[in-house]
BAROPA-639951 format. One record per atom (N, C-alpha, C, CB): atom name; x, y, z. Coordinates in pm, whole numbers, plus 50000, padded with zeros to 5 digits. Glycine has a CB too. Example, Ala and Ser with C-alpha at 12.3 -4.5 7.8 and 13.67 -1.06 7.14 Angstrom:
N,51319,49431,50780
CA,51230,49550,50780
C,51320,49670,50780
CB,51131,49553,50905
N,51285,49775,50708
CA,51367,49894,50714
C,51290,50003,50787
CB,51408,49940,50572
***
This chain:
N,10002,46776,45719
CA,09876,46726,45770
C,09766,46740,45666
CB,09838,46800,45898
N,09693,46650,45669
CA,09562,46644,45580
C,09403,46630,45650
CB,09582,46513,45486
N,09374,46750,45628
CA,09210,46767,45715
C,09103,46726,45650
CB,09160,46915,45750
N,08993,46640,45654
CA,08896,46593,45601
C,08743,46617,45643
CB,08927,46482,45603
N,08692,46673,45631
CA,08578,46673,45664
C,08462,46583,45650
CB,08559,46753,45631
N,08430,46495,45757
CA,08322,46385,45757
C,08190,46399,45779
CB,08346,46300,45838
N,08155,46523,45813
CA,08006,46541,45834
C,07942,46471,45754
CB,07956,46666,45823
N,07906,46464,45681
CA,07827,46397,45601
C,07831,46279,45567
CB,07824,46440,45518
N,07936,46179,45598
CA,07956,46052,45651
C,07950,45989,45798
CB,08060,46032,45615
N,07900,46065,45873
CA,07912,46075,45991
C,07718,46064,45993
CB,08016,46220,46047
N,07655,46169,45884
CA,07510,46224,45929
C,07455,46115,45862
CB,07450,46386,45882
N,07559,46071,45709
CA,07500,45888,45652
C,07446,45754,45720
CB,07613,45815,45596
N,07572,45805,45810
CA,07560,45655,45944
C,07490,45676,46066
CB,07715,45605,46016
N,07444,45791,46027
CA,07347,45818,46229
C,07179,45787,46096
CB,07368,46123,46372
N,07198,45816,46007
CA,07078,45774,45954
C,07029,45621,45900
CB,07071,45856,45858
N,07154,45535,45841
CA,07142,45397,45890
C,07114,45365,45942
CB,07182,45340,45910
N,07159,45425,46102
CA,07140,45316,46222
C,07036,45338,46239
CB,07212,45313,46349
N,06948,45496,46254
CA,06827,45530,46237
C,06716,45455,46193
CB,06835,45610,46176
N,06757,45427,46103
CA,06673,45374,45964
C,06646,45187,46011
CB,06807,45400,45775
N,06765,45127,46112
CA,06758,45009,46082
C,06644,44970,46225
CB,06921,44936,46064
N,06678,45113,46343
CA,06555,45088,46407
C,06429,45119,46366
CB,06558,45134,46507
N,06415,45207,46263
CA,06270,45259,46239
C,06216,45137,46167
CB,06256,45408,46144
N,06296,45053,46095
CA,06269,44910,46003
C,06159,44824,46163
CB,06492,44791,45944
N,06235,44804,46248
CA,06138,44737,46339
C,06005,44790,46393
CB,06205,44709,46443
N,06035,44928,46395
CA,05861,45019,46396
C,05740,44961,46261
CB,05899,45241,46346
N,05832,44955,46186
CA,05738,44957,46021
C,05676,44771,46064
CB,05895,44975,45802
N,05764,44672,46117
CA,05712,44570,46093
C,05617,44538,46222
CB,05814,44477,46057
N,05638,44644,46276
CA,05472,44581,46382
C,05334,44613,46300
CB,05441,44691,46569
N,05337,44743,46215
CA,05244,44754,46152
C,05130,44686,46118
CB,05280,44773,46090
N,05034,44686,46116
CA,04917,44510,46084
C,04898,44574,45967
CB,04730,44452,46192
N,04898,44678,45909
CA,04758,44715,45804
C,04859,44764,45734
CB,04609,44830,45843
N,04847,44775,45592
CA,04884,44902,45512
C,04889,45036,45531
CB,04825,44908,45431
N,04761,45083,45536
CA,04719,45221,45639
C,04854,45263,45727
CB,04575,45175,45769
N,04839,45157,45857
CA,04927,45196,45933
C,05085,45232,45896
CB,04915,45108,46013
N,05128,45086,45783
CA,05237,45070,45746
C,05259,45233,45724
CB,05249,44963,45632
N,05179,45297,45650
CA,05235,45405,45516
C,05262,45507,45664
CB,05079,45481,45344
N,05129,45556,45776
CA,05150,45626,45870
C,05270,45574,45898
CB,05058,45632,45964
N,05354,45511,45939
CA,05465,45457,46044
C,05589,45575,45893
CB,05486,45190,46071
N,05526,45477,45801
CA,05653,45558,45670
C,05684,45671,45660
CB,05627,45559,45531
N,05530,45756,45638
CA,05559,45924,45604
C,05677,45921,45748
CB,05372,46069,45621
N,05665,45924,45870
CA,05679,45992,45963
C,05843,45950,45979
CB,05569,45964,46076
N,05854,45842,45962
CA,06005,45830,45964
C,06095,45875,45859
CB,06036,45706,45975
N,05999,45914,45751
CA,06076,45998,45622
C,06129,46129,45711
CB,05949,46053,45467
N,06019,46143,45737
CA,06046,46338,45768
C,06128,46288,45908
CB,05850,46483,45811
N,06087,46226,45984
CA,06213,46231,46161
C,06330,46212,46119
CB,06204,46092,46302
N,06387,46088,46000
CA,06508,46028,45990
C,06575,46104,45867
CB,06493,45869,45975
N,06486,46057,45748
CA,06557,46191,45589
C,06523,46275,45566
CB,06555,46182,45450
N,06452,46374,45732
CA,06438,46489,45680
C,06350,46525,45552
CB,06551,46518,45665
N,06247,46427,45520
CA,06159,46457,45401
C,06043,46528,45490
CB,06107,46310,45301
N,06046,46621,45483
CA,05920,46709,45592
C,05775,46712,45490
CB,05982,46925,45637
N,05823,46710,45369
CA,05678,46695,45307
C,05691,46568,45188
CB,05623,46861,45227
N,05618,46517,45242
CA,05616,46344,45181
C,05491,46342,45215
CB,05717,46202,45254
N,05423,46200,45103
CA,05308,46149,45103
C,05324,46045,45035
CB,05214,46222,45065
N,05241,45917,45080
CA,05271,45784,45059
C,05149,45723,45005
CB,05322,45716,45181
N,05129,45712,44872
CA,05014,45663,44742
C,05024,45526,44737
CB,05047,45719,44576
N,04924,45429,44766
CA,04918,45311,44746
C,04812,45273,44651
CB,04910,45256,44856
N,04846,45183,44557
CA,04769,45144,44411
C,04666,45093,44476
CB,04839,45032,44293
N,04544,45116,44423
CA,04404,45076,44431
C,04364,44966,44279
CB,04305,45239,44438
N,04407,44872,44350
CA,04319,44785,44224
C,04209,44792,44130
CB,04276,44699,44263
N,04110,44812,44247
CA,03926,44838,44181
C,03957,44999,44100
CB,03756,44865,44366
N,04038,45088,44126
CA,04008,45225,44114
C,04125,45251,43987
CB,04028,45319,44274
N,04245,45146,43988
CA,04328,45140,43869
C,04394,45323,43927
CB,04214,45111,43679
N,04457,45310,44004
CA,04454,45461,44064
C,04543,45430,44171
CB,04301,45530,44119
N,04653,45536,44166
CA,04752,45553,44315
C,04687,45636,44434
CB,04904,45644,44281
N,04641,45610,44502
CA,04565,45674,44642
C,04611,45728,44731
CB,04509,45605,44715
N,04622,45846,44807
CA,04688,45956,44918
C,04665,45877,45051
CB,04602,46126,44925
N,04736,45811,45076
CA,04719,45709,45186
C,04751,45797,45344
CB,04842,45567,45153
N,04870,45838,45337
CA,04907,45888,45448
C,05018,46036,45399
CB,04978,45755,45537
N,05032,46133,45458
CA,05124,46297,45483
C,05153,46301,45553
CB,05094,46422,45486
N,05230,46419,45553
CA,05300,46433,45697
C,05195,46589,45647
CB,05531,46423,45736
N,05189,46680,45800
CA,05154,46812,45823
C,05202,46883,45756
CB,05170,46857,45924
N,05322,46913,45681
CA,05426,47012,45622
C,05351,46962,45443
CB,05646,46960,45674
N,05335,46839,45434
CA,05304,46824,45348
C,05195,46885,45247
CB,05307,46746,45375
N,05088,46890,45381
CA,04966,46883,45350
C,04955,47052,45327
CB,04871,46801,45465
N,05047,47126,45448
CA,05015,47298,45416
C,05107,47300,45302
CB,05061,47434,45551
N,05206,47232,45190
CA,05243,47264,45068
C,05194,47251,44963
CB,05319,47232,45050
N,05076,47128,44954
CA,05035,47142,44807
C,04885,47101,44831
CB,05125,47038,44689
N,04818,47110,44974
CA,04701,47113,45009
C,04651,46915,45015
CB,04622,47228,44891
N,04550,46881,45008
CA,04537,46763,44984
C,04594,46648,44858
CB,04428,46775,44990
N,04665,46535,44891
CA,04755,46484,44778
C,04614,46467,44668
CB,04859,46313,44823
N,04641,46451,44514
CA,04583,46439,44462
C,04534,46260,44456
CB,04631,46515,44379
N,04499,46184,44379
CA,04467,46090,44273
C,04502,46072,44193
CB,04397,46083,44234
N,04661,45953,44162
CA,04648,45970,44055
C,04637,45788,43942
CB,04771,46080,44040
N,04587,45885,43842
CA,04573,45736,43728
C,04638,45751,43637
CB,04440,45694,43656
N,04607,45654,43531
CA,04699,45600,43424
C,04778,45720,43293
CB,04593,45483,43343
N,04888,45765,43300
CA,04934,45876,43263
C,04893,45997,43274
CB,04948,45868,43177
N,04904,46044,43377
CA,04811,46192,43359
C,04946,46251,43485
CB,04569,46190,43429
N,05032,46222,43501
CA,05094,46238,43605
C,05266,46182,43598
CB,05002,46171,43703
N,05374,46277,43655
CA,05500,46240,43736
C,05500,46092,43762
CB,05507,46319,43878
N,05394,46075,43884
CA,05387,45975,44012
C,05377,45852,43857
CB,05206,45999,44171
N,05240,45863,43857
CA,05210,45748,43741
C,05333,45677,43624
CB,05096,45825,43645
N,05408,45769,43604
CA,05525,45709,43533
C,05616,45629,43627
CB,05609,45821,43466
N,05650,45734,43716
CA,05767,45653,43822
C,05687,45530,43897
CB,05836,45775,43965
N,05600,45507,43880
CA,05544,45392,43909
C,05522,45311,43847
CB,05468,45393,43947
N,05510,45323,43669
CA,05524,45216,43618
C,05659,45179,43566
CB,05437,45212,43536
N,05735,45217,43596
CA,05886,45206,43551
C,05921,45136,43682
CB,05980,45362,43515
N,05917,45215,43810
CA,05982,45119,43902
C,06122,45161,43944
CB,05990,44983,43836
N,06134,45298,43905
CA,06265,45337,43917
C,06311,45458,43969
CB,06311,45331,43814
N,06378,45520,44111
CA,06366,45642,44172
C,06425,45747,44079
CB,06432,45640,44307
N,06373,45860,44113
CA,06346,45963,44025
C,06375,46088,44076
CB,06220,45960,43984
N,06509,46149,44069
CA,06473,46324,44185
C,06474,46416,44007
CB,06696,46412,44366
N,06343,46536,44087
CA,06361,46639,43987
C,06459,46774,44049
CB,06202,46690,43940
N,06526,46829,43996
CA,06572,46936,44067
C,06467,47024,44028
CB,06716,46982,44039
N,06429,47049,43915
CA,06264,47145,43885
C,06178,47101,43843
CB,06247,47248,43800
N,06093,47061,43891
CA,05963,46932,43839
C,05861,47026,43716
CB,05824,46870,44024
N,05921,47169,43715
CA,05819,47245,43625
C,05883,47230,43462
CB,05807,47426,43680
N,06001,47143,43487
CA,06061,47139,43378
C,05989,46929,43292
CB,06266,47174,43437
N,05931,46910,43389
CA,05926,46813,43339
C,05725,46821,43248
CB,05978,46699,43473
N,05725,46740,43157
CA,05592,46768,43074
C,05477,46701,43144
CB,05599,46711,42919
N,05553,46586,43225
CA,05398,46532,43269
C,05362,46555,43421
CB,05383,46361,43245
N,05385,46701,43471
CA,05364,46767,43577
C,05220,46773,43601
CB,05425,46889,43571
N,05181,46738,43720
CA,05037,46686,43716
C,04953,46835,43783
CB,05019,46518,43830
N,05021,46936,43815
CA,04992,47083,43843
C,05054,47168,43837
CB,04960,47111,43929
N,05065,47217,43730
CA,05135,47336,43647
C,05161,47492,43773
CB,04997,47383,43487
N,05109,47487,43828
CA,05023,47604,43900
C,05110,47542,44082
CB,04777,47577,43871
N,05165,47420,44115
CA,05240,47369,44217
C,05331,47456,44277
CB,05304,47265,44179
N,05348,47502,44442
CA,05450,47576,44472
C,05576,47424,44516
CB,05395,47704,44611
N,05573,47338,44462
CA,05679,47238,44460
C,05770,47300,44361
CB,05632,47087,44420
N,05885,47285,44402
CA,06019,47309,44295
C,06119,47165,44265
CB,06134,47439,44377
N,06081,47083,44337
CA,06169,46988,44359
C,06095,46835,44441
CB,06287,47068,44446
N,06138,46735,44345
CA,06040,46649,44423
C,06177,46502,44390
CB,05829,46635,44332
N,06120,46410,44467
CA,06183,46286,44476
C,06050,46176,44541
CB,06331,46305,44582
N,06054,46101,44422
CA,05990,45952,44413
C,06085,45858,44439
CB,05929,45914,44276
N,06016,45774,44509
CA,06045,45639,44552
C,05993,45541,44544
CB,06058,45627,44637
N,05960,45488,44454
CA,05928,45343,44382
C,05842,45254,44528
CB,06119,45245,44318
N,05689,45192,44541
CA,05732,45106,44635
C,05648,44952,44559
CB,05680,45168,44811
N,05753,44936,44453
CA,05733,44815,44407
C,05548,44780,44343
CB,05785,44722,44541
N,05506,44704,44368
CA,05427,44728,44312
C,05240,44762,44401
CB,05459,44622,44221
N,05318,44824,44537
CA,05205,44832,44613
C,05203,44972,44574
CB,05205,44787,44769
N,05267,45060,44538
CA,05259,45226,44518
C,05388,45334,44510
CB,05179,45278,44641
N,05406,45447,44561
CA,05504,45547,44553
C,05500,45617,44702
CB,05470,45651,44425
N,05613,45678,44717
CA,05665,45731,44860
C,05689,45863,44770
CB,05819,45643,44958
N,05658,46003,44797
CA,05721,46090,44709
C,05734,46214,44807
CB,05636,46116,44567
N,05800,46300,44811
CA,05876,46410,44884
C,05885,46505,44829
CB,05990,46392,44920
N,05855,46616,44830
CA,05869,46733,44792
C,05938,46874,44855
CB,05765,46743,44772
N,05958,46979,44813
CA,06005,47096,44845
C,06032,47192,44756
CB,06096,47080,44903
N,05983,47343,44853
CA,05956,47420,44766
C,06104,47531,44729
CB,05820,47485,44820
N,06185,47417,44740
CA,06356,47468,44691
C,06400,47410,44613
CB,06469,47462,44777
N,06434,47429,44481
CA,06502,47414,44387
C,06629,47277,44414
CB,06549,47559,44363
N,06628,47188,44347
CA,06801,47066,44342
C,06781,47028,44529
CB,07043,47205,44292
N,06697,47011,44598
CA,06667,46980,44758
C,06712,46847,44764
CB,06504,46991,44816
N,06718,46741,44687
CA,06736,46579,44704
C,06897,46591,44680
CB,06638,46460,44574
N,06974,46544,44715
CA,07104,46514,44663
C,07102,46312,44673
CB,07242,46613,44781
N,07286,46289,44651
CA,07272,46130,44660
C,07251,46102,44741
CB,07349,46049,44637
N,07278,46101,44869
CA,07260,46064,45016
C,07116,46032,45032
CB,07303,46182,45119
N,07051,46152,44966
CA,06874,46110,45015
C,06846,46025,44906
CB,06737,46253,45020
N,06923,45953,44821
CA,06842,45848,44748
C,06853,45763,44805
CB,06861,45813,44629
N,07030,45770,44802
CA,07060,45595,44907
C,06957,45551,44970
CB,07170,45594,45045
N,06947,45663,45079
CA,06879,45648,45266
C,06708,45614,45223
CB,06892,45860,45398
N,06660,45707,45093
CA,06549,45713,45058
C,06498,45556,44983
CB,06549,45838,44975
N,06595,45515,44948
CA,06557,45332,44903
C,06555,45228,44986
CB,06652,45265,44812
N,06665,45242,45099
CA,06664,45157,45215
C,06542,45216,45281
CB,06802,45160,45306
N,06435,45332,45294
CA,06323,45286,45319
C,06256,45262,45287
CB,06283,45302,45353
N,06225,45232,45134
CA,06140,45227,45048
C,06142,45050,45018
CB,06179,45337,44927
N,06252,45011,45068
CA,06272,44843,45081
C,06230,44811,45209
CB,06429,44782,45062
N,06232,44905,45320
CA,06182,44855,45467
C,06018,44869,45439
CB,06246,44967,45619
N,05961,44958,45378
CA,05848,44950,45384
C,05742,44868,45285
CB,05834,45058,45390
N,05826,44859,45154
CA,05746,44700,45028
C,05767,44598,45165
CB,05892,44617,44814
N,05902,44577,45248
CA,05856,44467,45362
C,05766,44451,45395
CB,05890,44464,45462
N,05746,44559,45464
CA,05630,44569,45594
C,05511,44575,45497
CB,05639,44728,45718
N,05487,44662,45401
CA,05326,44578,45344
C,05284,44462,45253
CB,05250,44666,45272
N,05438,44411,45265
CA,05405,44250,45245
C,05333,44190,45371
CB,05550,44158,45220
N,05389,44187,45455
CA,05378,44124,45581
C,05251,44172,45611
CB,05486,44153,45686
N,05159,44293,45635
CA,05043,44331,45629
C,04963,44275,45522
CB,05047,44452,45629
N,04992,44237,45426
CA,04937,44215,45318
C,04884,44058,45366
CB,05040,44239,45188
N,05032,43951,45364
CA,04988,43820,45457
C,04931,43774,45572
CB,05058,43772,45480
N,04940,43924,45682
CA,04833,43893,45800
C,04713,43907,45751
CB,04838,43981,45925
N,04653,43993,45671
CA,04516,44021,45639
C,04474,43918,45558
CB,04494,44150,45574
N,04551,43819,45540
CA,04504,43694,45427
C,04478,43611,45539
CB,04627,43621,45297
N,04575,43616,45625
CA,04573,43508,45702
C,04438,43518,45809
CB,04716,43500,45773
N,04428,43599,45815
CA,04319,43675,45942
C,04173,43651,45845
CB,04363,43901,45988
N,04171,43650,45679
CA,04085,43664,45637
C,04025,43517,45613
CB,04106,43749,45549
N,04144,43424,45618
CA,04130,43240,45622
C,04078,43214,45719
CB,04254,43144,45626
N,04114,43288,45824
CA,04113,43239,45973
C,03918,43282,46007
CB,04264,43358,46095
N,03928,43385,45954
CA,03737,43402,45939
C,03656,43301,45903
CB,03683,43499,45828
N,03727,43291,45765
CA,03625,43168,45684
C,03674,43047,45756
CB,03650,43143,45492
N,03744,43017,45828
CA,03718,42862,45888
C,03656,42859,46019
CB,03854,42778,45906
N,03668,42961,46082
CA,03536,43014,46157
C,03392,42996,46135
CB,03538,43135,46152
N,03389,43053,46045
CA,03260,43017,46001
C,03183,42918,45930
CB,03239,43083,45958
N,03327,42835,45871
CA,03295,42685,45851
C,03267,42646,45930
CB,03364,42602,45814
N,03352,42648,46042
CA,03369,42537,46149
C,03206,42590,46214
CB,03542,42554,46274
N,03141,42668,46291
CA,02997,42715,46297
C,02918,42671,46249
CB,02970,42807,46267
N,02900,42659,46073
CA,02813,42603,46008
C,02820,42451,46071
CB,02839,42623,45859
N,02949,42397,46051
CA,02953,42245,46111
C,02874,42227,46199
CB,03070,42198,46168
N,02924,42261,46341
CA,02867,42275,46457
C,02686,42248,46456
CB,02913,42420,46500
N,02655,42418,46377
CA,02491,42405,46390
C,02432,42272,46237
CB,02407,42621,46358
N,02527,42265,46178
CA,02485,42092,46102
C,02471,41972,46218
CB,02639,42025,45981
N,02585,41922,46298
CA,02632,41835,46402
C,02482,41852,46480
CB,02789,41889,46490
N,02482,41979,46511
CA,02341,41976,46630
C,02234,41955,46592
CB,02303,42089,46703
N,02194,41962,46496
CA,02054,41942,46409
C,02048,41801,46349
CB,02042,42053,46277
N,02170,41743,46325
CA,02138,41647,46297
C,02147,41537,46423
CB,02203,41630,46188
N,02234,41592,46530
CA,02243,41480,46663
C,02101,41473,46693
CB,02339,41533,46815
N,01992,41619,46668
CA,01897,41624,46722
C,01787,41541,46658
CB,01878,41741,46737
N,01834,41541,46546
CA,01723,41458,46414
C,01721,41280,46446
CB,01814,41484,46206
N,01842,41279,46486
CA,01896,41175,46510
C,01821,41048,46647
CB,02032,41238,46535
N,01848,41164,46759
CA,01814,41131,46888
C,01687,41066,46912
CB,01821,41237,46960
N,01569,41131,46848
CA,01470,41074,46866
C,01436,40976,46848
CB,01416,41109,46840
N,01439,40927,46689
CA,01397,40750,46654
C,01529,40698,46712
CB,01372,40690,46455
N,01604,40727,46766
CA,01735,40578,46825
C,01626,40576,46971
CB,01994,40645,46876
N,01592,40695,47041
CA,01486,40671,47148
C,01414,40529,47134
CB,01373,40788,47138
N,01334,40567,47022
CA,01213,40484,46980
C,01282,40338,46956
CB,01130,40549,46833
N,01409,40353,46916
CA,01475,40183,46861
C,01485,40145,46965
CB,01622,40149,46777
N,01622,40212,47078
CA,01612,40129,47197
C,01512,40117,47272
CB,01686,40154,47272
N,01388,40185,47280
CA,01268,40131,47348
C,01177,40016,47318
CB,01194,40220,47350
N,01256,40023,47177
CA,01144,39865,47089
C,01249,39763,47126
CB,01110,39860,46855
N,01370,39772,47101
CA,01470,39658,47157
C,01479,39635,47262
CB,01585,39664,47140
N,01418,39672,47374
CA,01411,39618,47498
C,01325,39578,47543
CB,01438,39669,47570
N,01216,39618,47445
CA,01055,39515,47434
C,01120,39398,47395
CB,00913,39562,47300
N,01162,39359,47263
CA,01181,39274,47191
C,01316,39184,47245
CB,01182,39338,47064
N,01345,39217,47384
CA,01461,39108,47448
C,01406,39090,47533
CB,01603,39133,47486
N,01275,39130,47574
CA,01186,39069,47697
C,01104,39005,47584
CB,01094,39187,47824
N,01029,38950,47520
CA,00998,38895,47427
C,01071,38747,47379
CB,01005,38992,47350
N,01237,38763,47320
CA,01248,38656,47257
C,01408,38651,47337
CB,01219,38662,47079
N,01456,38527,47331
CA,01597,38533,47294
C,01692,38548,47205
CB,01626,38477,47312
N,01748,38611,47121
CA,01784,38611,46980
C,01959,38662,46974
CB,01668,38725,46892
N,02051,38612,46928
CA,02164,38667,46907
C,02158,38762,46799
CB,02255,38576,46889
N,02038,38794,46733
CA,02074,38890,46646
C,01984,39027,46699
CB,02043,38835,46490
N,01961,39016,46880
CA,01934,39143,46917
C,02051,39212,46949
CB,01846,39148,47018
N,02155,39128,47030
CA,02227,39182,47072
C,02332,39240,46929
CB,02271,39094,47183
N,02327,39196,46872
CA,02399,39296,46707
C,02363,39395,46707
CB,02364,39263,46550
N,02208,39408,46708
CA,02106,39557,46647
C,02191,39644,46827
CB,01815,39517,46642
N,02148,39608,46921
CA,02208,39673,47043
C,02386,39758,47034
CB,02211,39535,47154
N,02422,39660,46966
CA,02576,39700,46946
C,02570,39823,46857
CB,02673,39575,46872
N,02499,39811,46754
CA,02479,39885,46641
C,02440,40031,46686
CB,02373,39817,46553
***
């Protein structure tokens, strides 16, 4: 007989399936904001990332931004930082584009706090809206399993703030033709109104002027 132990193919596939309902949570999302809240939280419920925080690039600020934590997060390394153009871990794995586990992040040079009770961290790329990153204060904590599981959400969620990204365009079109269409409107009324008066004055002179004459070229101006 040959005994195998599957736990861990067993805990792979309860986190798939996991993962493929939490995918439909992420796409109700409207906002970014929300998106990243919906993210941290299914990191830590589904991969067990209990301290994660989810940085989204700021254009105007040229800067990855502390968007959303989870609680565990926040009592490990206090408020996420800011970060910009090389001064940082995050900042590299973000311009590369490519997931990243440290087993000792104190070993690496561009540690953005020397002084960190993190021992161990894992980035997750999210394309080019920002980084998903996870931490813990245990030494080699990421194995393969949490990359796999950790990219299939890191692809459910570049989804979902695409899709946030296109409602807020769309919602932001949908304003401005609003307010075209308004301007129209109070144009239409100002000018029906500009309008109204001398046609008053015409048809009151043209109905002088057909008690007056007979003419086929009243009834034109009338049509007119």
């Amino acid at each position: 007989g040959i005994g195998r132990d599957i736990a861990d193919r067993k805990k792979y596939e309860q986190r798939l399936e996991a993962l493929n309902r939490a995918s439909r949570r992420l796409l109700t999302a409207e906002t970014p904001q929300e998106v990243a809240d919906v993210g941290v939280e299914v990191a830590r419920e589904i991969l067990d990332l209990d301290a994660n925080a989810i940085h989204l690039y700021d254009e105007e600020r040229s800067a990855l931004v502390p968007v959303a934590v989870t609680d565990i997060g926040r009592e490990l390394v206090g408020e996420p930082p800011t970060f910009t153009g090389g001064d940082s871990i995050a900042w590299r794995v973000f311009e590369q584009g490519e997931v990243l586990t440290l087993d000792d992040v104190h070993d690496d040079p561009d540690l953005y706090n020397p002084d960190t009770p993190v021992e161990s961290e894992l980035y997750l790329p999210l394309g080019e809206h920002g980084l998903l990153i996870a931490g813990s204060p245990t030494p080699a904590a990421f194995d393969q399993q949490d990359i796999l599981v950790g990219e299939i959400l890191a692809n459910s969620i570049v989804t979902a703030l695409e899709q946030a990204e296109r409602l807020k365009q769309l919602r932001s079109r949908e304003r401005r033709l609003t307010r075209q269409n308004d301007r129209l409107e109070e144009f239409a009324s100002i000018v029906s109104h500009d309008l109204r008066n001398p046609l008053n004055v015409a048809e009151g002179r043209l109905e002088l002027a057909q008690e007056d004459c007979d003419s086929a070229q009243l009834d034109h101006i009338e049509q007119a």
